[in-house]
C-alpha positions as a printed NumPy array, in Angstrom:
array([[-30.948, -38.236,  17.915],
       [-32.948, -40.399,  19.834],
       [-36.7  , -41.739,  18.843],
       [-38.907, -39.454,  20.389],
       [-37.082, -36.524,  21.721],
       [-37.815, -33.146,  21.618],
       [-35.476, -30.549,  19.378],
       [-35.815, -27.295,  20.514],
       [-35.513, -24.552,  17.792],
       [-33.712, -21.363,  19.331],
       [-34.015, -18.044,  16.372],
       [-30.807, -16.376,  15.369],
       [-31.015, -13.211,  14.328],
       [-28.374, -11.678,  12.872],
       [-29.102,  -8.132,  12.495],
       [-30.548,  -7.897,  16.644],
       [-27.44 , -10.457,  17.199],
       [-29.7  , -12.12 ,  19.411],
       [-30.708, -15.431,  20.491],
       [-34.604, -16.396,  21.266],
       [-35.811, -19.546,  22.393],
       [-39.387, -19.248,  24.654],
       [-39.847, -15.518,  25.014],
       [-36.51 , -15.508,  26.541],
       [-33.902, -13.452,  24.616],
       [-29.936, -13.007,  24.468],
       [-27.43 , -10.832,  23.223],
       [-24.663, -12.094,  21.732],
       [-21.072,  -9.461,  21.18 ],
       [-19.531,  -9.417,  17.745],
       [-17.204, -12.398,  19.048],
       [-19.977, -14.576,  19.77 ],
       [-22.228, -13.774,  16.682],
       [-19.057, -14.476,  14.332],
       [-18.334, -17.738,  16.038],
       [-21.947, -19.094,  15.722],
       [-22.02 , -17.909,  12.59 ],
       [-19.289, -19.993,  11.209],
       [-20.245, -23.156,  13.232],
       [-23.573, -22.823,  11.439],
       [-21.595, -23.555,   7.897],
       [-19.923, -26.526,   9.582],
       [-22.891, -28.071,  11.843],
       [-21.27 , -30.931,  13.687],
       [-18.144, -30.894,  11.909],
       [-14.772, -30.132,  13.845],
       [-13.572, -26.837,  12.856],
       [-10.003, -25.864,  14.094],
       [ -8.999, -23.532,  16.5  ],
       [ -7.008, -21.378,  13.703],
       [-10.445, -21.695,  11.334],
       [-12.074, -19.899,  14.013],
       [-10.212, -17.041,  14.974],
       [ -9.337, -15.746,  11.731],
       [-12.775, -15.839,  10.649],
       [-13.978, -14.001,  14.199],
       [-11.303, -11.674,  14.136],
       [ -9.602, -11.742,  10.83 ],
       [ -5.848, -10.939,  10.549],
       [ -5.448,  -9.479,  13.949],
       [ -3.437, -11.764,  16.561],
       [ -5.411, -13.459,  19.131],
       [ -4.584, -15.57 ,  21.903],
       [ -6.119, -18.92 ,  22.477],
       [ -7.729, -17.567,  25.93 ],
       [ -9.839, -15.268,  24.087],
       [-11.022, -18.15 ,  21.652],
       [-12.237, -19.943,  24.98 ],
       [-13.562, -16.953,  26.714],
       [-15.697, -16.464,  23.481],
       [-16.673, -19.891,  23.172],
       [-17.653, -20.114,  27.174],
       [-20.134, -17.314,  26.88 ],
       [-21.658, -18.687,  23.834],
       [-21.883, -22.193,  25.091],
       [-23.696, -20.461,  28.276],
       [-25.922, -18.184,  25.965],
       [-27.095, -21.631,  24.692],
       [-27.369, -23.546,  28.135],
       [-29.59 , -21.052,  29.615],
       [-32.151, -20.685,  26.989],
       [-32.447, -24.806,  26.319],
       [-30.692, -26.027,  29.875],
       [-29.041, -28.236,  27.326],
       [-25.273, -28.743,  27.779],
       [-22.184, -29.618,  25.692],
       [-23.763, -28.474,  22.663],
       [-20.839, -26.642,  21.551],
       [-17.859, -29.534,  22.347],
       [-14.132, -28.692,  22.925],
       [-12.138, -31.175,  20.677],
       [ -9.216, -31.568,  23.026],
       [ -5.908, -29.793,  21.293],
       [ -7.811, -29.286,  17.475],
       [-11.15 , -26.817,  18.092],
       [-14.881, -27.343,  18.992],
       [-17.824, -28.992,  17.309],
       [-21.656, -27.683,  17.355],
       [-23.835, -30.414,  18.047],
       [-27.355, -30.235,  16.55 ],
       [-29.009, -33.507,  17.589],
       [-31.013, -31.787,  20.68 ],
       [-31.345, -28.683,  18.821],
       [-32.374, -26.171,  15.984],
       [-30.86 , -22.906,  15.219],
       [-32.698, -21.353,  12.863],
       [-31.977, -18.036,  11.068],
       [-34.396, -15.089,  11.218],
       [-35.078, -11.629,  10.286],
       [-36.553,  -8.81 ,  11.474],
       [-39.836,  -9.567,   9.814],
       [-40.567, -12.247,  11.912],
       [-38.656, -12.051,  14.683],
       [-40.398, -12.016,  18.261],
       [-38.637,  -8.994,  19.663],
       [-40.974,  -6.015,  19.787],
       [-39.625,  -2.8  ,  17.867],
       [-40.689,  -0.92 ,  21.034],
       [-37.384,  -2.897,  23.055],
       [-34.753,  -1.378,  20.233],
       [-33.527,   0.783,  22.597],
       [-33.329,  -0.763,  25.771],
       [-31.534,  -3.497,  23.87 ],
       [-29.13 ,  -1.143,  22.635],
       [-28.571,   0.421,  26.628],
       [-28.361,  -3.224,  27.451],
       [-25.834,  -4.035,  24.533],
       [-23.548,  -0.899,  25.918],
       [-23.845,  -1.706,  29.361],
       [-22.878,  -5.238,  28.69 ],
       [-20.029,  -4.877,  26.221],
       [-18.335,  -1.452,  26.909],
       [-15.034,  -3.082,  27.335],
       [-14.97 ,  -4.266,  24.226],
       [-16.732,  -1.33 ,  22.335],
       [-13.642,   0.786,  24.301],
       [-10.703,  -1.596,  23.257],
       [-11.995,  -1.1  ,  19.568],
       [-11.815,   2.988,  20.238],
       [ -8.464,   2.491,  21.608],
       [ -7.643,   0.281,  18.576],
       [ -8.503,   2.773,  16.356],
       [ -6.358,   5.263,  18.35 ],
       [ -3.58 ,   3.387,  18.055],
       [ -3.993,   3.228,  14.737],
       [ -4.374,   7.196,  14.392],
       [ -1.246,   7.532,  16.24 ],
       [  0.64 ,   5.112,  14.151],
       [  0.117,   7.147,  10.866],
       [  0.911,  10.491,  12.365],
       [  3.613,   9.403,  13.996],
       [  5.661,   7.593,  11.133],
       [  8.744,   9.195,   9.733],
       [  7.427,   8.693,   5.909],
       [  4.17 ,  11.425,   7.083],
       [  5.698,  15.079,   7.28 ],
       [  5.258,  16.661,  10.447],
       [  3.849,  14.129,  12.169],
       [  2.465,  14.443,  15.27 ],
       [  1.602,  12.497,  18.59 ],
       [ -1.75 ,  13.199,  20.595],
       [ -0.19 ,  15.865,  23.543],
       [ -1.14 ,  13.35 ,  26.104],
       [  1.411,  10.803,  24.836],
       [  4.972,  10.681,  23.772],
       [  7.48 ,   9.213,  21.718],
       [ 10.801,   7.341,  23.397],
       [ 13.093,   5.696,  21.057],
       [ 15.565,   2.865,  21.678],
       [ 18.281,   1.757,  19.625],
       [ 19.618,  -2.063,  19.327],
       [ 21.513,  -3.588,  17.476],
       [ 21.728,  -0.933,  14.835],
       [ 17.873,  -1.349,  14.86 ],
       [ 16.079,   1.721,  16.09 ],
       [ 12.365,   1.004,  18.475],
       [  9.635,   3.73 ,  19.216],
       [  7.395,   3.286,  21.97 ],
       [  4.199,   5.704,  21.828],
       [  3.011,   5.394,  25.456],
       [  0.727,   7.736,  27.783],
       [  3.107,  10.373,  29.446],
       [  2.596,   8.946,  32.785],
       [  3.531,   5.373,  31.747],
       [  6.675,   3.373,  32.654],
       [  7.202,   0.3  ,  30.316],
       [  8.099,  -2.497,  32.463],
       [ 12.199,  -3.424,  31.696],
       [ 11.542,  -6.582,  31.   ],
       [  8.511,  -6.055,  28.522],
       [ 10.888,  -3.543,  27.05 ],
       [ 13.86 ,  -5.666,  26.388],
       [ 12.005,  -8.588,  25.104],
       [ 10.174,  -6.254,  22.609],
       [ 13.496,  -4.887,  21.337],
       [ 14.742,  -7.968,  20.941],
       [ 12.043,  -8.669,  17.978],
       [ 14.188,  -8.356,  14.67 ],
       [ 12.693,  -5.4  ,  13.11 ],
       [ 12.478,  -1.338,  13.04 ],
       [  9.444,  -1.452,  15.089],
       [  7.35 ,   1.794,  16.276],
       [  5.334,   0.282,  19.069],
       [  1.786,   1.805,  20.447],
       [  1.068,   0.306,  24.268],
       [ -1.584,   1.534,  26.162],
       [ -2.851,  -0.364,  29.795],
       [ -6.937,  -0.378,  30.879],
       [ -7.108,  -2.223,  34.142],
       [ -5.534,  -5.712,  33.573],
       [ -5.738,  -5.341,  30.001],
       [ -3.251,  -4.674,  27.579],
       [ -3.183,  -2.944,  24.195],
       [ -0.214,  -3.427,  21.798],
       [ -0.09 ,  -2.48 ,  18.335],
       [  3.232,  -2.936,  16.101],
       [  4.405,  -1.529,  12.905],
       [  7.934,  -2.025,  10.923],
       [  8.864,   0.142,   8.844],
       [ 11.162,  -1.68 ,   6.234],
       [  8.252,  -4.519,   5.898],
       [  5.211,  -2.758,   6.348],
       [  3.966,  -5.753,   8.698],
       [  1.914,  -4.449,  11.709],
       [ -1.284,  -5.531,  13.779],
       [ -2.696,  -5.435,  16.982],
       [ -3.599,  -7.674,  20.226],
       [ -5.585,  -6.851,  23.211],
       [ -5.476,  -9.272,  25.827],
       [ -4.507,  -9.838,  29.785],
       [ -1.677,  -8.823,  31.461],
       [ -0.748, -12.317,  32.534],
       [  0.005, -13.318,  28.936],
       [  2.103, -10.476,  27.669],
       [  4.333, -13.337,  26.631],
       [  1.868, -15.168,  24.445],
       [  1.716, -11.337,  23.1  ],
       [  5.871, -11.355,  22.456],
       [  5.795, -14.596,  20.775],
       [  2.979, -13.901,  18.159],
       [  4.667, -11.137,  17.422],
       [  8.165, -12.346,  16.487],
       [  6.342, -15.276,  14.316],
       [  5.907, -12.116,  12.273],
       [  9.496, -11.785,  11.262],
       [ 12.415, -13.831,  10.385],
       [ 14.905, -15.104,  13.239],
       [ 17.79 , -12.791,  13.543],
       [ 21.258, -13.877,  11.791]])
């Protein structure tokens, strides 16, 4: 830090998951509050890419691109409040680094946080308006998961929600079930690379926009998990997935 400069101290409050530097406030999603929560433990230390995503979003497979997307919109939270830059650094190929020489975050709580009680609920139409995607993707997740338990053989009469169904595909001696919306048609390719996977997988795939949903489960191993992410790296998708089982014989 250089003699005579200014550190600005920006307030983190966890519970509002906001950021407050000046009277000027921002709103960080679950993502964001996760990831500057854990570069708080490790200030300007290089914490790996890995590190970061499982403590974000625990065991559930992520894609680097949602790592960066996170990282971009909490690197911008910061800019905007300080109009410092490159406080949070990309460490080419290993992670990212927060850098606290021009800067203070410091924890608060309600008690003596700025934020008037009176803005509770526009911040939470704010927080809704700004995150419904993701608050949707996590109802869908949890759908998926609903469907997954009714619909597996070891559940008596288990049932499917009557605006989805249940196709099942059959390769070598392995047997696939795809729980899609009625009106959906898998793409072949998607199809044959997911049957291809080395297990006795009932699959749950659901499409919002350009988004994908696709939660696995196998049935001899008990493995399963879920990824949400683009269409344009449905591949990425494929290939997390088989790291989950053993190459085939």
């Amino acid at each position: 830090m250089q003699s005579g400069s200014i550190v600005k101290n920006i307030q983190f409050n966890t519970n509002r998951s906001t950021l407050t530097f000046d009277n000027e406030h921002c709103y960080l999603n679950h993502s964001e509050l996760r990831a500057l929560e854990f570069f708080l433990t490790k200030p300007n230390q290089v914490i790996n890419k890995e590190e970061l995503k499982s403590y974000i979003w625990g065991r559930s497979l992520v894609t680097d691109s949602s790592l960066t997307k996170t990282i971009a919109k909490l690197r911008g939270h910061i800019s905007y409040l300080t109009a410092e830059n490159d406080i949070v650094v990309t460490i080419p190929r290993i992670g990212y680094k927060l850098v606290l020489d021009r800067i203070n975050i410091l924890l608060v709580t309600d008690a003596n946080n700025t934020i008037a009680t009176t803005n509770n609920i526009k911040y939470l139409y704010t927080y809704i308006e700004r995150y419904k995607f993701i608050l949707a993707s996590v109802v869908l997740l949890l759908f998926s998961v609903l469907n997954f338990y009714t619909a597996f053989p070891s559940i008596p009469k288990g049932y499917i929600n009557e605006a989805y169904q249940l196709k099942k595909y059959t390769h070598k001696r392995r047997i696939y079930s795809f729980i899609t919306k009625k009106e959906t048609q898998i793409d072949n390719l998607l199809l044959k690379k997911l049957i291809s996977i080395p297990c006795n997988c009932t699959y749950f795939i659901e499409k919002r926009a350009d988004t994908f949903l696709i939660s696995f489960f196998d049935s001899n191993t008990h493995k399963g998990n879920s990824l949400i992410m683009p269409e344009n790296e449905l591949q990425q998708a494929i290939t997390k997935i088989k790291k989950e089982f053993p190459p085939d014989e």
